[in-house]
C-alpha positions as CSV (number, residue, x, y, z in Angstrom):
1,X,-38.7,71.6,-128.4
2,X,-37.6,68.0,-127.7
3,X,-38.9,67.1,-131.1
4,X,-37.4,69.7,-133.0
5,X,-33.7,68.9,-131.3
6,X,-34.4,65.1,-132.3
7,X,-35.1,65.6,-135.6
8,X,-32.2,68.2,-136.7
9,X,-29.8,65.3,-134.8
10,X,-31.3,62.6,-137.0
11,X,-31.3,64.9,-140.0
12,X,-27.2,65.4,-139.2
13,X,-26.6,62.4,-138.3
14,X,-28.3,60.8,-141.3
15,X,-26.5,63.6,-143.9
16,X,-23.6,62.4,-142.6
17,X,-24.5,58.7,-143.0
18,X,-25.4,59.0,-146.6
19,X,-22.3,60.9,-147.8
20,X,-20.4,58.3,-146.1
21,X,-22.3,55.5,-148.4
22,X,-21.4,58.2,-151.5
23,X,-17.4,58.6,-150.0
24,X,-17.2,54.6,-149.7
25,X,-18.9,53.4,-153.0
26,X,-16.7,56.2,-154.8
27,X,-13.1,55.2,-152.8
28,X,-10.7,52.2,-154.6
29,X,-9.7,51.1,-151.6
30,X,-11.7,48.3,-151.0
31,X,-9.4,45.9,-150.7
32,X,-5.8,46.2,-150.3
33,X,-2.6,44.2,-151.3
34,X,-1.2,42.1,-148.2
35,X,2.0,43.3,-147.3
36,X,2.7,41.0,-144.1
37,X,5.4,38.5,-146.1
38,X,6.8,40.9,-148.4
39,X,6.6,44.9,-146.5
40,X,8.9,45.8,-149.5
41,X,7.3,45.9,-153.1
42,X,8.1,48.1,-156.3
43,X,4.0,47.7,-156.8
44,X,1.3,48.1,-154.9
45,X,-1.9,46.7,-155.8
46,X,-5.3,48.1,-154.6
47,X,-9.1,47.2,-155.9
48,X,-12.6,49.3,-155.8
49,X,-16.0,48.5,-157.0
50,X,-15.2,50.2,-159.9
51,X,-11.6,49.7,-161.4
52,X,-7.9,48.0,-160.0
53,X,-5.2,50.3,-159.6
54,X,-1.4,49.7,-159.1
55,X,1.1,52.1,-157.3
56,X,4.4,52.2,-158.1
57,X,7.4,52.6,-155.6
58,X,8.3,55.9,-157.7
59,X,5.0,57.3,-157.1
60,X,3.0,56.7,-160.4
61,X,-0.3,55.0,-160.0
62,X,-2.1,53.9,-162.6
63,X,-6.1,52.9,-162.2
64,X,-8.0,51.1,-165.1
65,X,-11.6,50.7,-165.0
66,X,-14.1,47.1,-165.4
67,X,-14.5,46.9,-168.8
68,X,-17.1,44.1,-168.3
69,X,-20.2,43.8,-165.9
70,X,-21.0,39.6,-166.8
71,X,-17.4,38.9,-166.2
72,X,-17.4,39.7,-162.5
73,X,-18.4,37.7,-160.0
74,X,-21.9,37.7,-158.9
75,X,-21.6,38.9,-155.5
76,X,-19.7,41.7,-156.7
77,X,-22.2,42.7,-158.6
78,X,-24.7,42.1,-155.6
79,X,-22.5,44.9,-153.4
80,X,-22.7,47.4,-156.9
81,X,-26.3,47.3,-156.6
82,X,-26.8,47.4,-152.7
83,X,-24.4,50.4,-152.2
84,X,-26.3,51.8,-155.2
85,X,-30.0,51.3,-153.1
86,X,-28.6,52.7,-150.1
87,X,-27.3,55.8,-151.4
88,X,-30.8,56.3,-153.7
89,X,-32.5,55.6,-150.2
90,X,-30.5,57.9,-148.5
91,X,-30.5,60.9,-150.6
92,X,-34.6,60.3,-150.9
93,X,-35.1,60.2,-147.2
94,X,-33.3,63.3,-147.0
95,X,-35.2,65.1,-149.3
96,X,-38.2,63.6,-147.2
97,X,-36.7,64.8,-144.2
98,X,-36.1,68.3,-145.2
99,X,-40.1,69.0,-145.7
100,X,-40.5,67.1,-142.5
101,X,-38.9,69.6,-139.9
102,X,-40.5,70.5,-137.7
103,X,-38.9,73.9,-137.5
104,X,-39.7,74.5,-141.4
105,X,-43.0,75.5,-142.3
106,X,-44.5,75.3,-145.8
107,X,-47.9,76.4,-146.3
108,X,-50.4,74.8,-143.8
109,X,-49.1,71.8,-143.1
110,X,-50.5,70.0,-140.4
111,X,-48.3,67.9,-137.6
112,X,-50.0,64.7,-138.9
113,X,-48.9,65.0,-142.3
114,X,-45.4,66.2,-140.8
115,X,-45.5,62.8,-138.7
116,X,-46.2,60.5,-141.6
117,X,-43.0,62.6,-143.6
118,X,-40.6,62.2,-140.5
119,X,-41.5,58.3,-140.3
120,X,-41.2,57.4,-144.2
121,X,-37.7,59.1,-144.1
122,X,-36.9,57.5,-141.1
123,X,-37.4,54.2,-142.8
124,X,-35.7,54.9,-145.7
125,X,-32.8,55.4,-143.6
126,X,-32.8,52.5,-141.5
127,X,-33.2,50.4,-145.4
128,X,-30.2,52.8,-146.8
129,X,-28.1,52.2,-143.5
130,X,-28.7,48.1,-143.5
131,X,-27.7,48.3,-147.4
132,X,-24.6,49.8,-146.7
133,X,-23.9,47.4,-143.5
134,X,-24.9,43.9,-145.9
135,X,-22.8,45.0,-148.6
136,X,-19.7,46.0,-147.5
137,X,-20.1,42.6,-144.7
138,X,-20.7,40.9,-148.2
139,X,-17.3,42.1,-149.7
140,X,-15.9,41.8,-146.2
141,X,-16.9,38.0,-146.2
142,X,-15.1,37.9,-149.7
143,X,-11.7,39.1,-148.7
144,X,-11.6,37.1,-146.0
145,X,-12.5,33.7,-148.4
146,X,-10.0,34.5,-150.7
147,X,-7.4,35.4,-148.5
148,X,-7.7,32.0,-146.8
149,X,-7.6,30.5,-150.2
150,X,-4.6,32.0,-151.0
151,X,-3.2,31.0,-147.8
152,X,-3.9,27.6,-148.4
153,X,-2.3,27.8,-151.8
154,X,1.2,29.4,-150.2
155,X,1.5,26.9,-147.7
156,X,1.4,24.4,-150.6
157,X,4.2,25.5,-152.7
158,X,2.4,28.0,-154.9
159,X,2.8,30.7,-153.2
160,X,3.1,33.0,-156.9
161,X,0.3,32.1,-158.3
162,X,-1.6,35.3,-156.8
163,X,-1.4,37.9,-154.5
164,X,-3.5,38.1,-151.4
165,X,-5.7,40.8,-150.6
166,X,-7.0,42.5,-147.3
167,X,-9.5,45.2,-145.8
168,X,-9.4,48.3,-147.3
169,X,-10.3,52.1,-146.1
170,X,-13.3,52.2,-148.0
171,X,-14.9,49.1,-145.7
172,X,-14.4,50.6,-142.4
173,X,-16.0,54.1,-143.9
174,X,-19.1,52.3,-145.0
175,X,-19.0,50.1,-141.6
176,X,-19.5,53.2,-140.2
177,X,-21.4,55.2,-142.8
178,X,-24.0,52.5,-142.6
179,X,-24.3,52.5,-139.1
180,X,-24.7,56.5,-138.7
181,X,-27.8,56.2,-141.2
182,X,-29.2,53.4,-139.4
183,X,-29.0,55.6,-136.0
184,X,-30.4,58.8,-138.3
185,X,-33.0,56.4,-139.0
186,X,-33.9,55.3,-135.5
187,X,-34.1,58.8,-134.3
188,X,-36.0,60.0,-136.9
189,X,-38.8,57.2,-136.3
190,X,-38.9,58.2,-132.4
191,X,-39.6,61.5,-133.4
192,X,-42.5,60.7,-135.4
193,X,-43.9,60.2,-131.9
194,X,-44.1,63.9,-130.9
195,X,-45.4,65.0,-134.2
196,X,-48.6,62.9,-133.7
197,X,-51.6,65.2,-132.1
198,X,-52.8,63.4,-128.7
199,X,-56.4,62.4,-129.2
200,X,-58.7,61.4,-126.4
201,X,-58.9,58.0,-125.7
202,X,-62.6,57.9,-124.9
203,X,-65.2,59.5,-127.4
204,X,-68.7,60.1,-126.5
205,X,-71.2,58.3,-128.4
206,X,-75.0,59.5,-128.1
207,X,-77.6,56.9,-129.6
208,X,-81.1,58.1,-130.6
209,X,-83.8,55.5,-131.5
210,X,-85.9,56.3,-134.2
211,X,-89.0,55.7,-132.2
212,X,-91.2,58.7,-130.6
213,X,-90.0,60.2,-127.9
214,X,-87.6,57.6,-127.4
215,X,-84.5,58.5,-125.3
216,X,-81.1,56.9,-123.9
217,X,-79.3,58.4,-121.4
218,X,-76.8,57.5,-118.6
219,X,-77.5,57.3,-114.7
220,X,-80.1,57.1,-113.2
221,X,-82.9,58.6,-114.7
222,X,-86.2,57.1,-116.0
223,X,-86.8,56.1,-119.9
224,X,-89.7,57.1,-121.4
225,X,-91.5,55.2,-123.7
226,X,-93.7,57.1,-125.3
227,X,-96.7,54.9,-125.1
228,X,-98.0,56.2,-121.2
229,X,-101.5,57.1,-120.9
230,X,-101.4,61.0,-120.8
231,X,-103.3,63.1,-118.0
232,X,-105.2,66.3,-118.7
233,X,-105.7,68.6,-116.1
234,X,-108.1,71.6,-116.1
235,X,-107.1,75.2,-114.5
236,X,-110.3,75.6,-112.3
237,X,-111.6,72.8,-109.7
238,X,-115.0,74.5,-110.1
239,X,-115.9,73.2,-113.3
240,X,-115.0,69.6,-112.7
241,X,-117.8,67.2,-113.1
242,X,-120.0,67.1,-110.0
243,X,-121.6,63.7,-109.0
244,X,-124.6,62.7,-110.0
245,X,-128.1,62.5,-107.5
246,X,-129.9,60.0,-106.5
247,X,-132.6,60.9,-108.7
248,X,-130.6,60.7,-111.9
249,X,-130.4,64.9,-111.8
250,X,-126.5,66.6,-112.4
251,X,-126.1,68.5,-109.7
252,X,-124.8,71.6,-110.4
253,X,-121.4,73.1,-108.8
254,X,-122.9,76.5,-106.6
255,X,-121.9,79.9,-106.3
256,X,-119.8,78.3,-103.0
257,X,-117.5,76.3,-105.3
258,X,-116.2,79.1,-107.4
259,X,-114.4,80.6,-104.2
């Protein structure tokens, strides 16, 4: 029962996770425009992963998308492709997960295979939740160059050459969209455990020797070895072999003996 409540918690937890990465890679808010000199614009400027878009004090906003791909910068292009692993991670493991429950049952499964299911998606989790974490840290570590940048460049007098740019939404939802699958991911691995049939830990082993009559066996009994002289006995004392006379005559058992 534990099993089965660890695994539909890693399976929500890990849905959850996933649409997160989906949510985050899809918002424009990745980074915003500072508005800690000037709190009063006409325009307000806000970037994704996928277009710019301005907003306009009357309420218009207008978005336009990256015409280019070699044009941008290359760790931009590094987040693109690591949001895009997570989320192809993600919705795989869940697929995975799905025929790994423990409460489903297709066919005749057996809990081994069911283990070896629950521990694959659990991986791909924990790879689809680090994804998410490295590349929104990556875009994170961005921001934060830039803005200092542009800092530097105020103090010196230019302060209108460009605008500086903060955190967005869209980072704190993959923060934490990353971090969910990662836990998903844990969870899921720690229930592999209780899928896994307990074996014994000590099998008996019997050894036979291809010899005759040639037996190993434990305590304390005696081995035979197949090679001792071997003793005939007859069913009547009477006809054993009498001893012979001093004449060199066999003397015959009597009537006596047969009693």
């Amino acid at each position: 029962m534990s099993t089965t409540i660890c695994q539909v918690m890693a399976f929500i937890v890990s849905s959850l996770g996933v649409a997160g990465c989906i949510v985050s890679t899809a918002m424009d808010m990745w980074s915003t425009q500072d508005l800690y000199d000037n709190p009063v614009t006409a325009v307000f400027q806000y970037q994704g992963l996928w277009r710019s878009c301005v907003r306009q004090s009357s309420g218009f906003t207008e978005c336009r998308p990256y015409f280019t791909i070699l044009g941008l910068p290359a760790m931009f292009q590094a987040v693109r492709a690591l949001m895009i692993v997570g989320i192809v991670l993600g919705i795989l493991g869940l697929l995975v997960c799905i025929f790994a429950l423990k409460c489903i049952r297709i066919g005749n499964m057996e809990d081994s295979a069911k283990a070896n299911m629950t521990l694959t998606s659990g991986i791909m989790f924990i790879v689809a939740g680090l994804c998410a974490i490295t590349g929104v840290s990556v875009f994170a570590n961005m921001l934060v160059t830039n803005f200092w940048m542009s800092t530097a460049n105020m103090y010196q007098g230019m302060q209108n050459v460009q605008n500086r740019y903060t955190f967005g939404s869209a980072l704190f939802v993959g923060w934490v969209a990353g971090g969910l699958a990662l836990v998903g991911g844990i969870m899921m691995c720690l229930a592999c455990r209780g899928l896994i049939p307990e074996e014994s830990r000590y099998k008996a082993v019997s050894y036979n020797a291809s010899g005759r009559n040639i037996s190993y066996r434990t305590g304390p009994y005696k081995v035979g070895s197949g090679y001792e002289p071997e003793t005939k006995t007859r069913k009547n004392a009477g006809y054993e072999e009498a001893a012979r006379s001093e004449d060199g005559r066999r003397s015959y058992p009597s009537k006596y003996d047969y009693v």
